[in-house]
N, C-alpha and C positions, 0 to 999 in steps of 0.2 A: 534684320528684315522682319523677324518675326515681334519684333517690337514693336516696330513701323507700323504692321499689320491689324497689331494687337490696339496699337493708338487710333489707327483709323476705325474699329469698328466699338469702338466706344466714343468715339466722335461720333458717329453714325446715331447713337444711341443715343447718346445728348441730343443730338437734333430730330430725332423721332420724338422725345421725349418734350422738347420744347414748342414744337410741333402744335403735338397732343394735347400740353397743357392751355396752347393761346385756344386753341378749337374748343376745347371744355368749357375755357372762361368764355369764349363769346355765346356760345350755347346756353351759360348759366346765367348771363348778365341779364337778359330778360325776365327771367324769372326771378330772380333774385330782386330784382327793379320793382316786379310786379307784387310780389310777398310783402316786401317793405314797404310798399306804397297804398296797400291794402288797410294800413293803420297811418294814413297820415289824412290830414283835416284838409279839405276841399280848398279853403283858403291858403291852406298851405303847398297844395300843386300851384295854384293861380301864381303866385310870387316865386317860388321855385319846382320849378314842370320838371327841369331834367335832374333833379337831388334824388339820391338811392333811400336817405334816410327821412325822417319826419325833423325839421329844423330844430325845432325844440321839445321841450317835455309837452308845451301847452296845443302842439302841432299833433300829437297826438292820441287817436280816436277808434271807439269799435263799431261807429255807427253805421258802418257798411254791413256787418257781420249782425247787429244789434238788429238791423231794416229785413235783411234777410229769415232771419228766421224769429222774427215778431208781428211778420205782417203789418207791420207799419209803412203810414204812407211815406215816401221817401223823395221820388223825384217832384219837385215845386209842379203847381200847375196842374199835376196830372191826376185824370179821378179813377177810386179805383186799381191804384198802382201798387197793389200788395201781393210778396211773390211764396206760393208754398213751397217752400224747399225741400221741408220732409217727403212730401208728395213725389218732388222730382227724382232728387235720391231714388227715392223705392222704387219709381220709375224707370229709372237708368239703370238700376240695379237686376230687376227683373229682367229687363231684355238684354242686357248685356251677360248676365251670368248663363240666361237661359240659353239665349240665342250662340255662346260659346259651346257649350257642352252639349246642343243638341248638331253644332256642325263640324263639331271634333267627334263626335261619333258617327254619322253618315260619312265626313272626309275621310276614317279610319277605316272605317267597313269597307271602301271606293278602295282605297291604296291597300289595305287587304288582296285583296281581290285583282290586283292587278298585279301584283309583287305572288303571290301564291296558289292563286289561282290559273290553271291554264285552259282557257277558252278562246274558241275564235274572233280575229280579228280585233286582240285586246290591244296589241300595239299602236292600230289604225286608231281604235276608240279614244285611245290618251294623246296620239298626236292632235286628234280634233280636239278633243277638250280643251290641251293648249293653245291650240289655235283660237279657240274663245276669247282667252285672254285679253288678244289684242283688242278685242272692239270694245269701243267706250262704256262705260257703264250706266252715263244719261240717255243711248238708244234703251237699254230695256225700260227706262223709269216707268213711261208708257203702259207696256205689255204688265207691268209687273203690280202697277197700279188697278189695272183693272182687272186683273188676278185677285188682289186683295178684296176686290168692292166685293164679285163674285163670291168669293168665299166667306163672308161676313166681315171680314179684320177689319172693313174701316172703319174709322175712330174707334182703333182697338187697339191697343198693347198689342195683341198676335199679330197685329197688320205689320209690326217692327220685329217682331222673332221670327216670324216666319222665311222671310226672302235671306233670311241671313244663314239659312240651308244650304243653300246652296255657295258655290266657290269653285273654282280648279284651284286656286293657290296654296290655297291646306292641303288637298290632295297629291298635290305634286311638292310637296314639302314633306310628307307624313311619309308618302312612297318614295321617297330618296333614304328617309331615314332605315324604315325598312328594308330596302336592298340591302341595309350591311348585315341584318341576320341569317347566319347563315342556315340555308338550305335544309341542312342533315341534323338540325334539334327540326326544324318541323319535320321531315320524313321520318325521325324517328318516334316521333308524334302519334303520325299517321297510323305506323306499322303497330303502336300500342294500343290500336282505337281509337282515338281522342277525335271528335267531330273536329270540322274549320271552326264553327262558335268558339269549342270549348282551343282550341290552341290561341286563335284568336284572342280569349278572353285572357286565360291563363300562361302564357307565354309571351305573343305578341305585341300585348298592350303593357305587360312592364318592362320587357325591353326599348319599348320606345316611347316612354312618358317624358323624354326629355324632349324629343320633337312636339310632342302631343303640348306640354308647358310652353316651349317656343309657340306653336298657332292657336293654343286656347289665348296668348297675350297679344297675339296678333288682334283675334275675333274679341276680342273683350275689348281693346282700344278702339277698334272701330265702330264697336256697337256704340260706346258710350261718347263718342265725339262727332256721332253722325249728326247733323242738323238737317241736312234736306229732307232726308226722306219720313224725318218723326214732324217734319212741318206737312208733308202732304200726307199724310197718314191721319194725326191726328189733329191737327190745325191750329188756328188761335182762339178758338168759342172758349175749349173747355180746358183752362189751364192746370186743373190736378191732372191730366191725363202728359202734361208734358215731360220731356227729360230734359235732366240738367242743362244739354248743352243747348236744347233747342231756349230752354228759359235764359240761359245765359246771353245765347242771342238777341234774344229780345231787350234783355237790358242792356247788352251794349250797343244796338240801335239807338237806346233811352237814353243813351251819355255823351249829347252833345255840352251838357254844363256841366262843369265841375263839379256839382254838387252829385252829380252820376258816377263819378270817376272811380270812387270808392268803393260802393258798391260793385261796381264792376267788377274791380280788378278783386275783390272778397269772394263775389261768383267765381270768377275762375280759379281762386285758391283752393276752393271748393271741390271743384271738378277735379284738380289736381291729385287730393289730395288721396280716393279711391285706387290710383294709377298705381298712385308710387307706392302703396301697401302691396299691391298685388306684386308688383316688383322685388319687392323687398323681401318678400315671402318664398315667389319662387326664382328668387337669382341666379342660386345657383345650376337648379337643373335648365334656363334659359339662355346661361351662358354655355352650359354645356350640349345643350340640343344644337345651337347655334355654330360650336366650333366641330360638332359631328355630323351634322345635317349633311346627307349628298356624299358622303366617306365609306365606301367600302373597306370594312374591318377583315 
């Protein structure tokens, strides 16, 4: 019986495992499509569209990658059609790097203060806050828009770091992870002097940098893959003011002809390729915030 037992759950495991690997590969298959397709000659999608590789050696080309960061004109027809890349980079970079770590520390300080803090009606306050959640995020665009005009940010950089303060979902991420510290190192914190800042600083925040890694990857992806709002923020006049994704947009509006395709798909390798550094970097505390997040220890 215990054999029986022993075989069905390595059957089990097999097929988890086989599973897993088809969901990988359909996950990866686009990308993978898309990497290798980045160097294949515009003539060579028209004859074969759905080939992963470039047909031959003469198939291919870096002139996606060459148009991109030479400012060369590239798509036929069109005047004027030269893209700053360095520009956007630095672009996407500023507001996503900034707009992370100025909403990992408001989110930190929030779930601080809610996890350690006891003041009234804190419970009631985080129920609403969650409650937030639900409503769409194109009713604020509006309100949130003419916040910016107000405050100066439009056609600003700040007009894209600033809204990105705000959140519940860090919050209520960041305070699950904290609940598992327990209680009695801060109170004995407290009983040594140690202000809320300084426990805060020095306690709190290296216990929980693996949540803090899991939502700075959150706020970093969605900074830098956001296109609406760096379209109404900073628009189409002034293209050094644009980000990656918003330019990428734009050229892949511009690829109805094959002679686009390339390019295209070299923009988005592009865009990719900041993601999977930061990934790569912090994997491990992402994967561990991730399997600890919400687990009272």
């Amino acid at each position: 019986m215990k054999n029986g037992l022993f075989r069905g759950k390595r059957a089990a495991k097999a097929l988890a495992f086989v599973a897993l690997l088809l969901v990988s590969a359909l996950m990866l298959l686009p990308i993978v499509w898309g990497v290798f397709g980045s160097f294949r000659d515009y003539n060579d999608f028209s004859l074969y569209p759905g080939s992963f590789f470039p047909s031959d050696f003469d198939a291919f080309t870096l002139d996606g990658y060459i148009a991109l960061f030479s400012k060369t004109e590239y798509i036929p027809n069109a005047a004027n059609d030269w893209y700053p890349i360095w520009n956007w980079l630095l672009n996407s970079l500023i507001v996503s790097l900034r707009g992370s770590l100025l909403y990992l520390l408001v989110a930190s300080l929030a779930a601080y203060a809610f996890v350690f803090l006891d003041f009234k009606y804190s419970d009631k306050i985080f129920v609403f806050l969650i409650a937030t959640m639900t409503i769409p995020g194109v009713i604020s665009t509006a309100p949130q828009l003419l916040n910016m005009n107000l405050l100066g940010f439009y056609k600003n950089l700040m007009g894209l770091i600033a809204p990105s303060m705000g959140g519940v979902y860090g919050v209520f991420l960041i305070r699950q992870f904290f609940l598992g510290i327990p209680k009695d190192l801060i109170e004995n914190a407290r009983m040594d002097g140690a202000s809320n800042f300084k426990i805060y600083w020095k306690i709190v925040l290296p216990l929980g940098k693996s949540a803090l890694f899991v939502q700075g990857l959150f706020g970093f992806m969605g900074a830098w893959n956001d296109v609406q709002w760096a379209q109404l923020i900073v628009g189409s006049a002034d293209r050094s003011l644009w980000t990656l994704a918003y330019g990428l947009k734009v050229i892949s509006d511009n690829s109805e002809a094959y002679e686009s395709i390339t390019l295209s798909l070299a923009s988005a390798v592009i865009a990719m390729i900041p993601i999977f550094i930061v990934y790569l970097v912090a994997q491990r505390s992402i994967i561990e915030g991730v399997a600890h997040a919400g687990v009272k220890r």
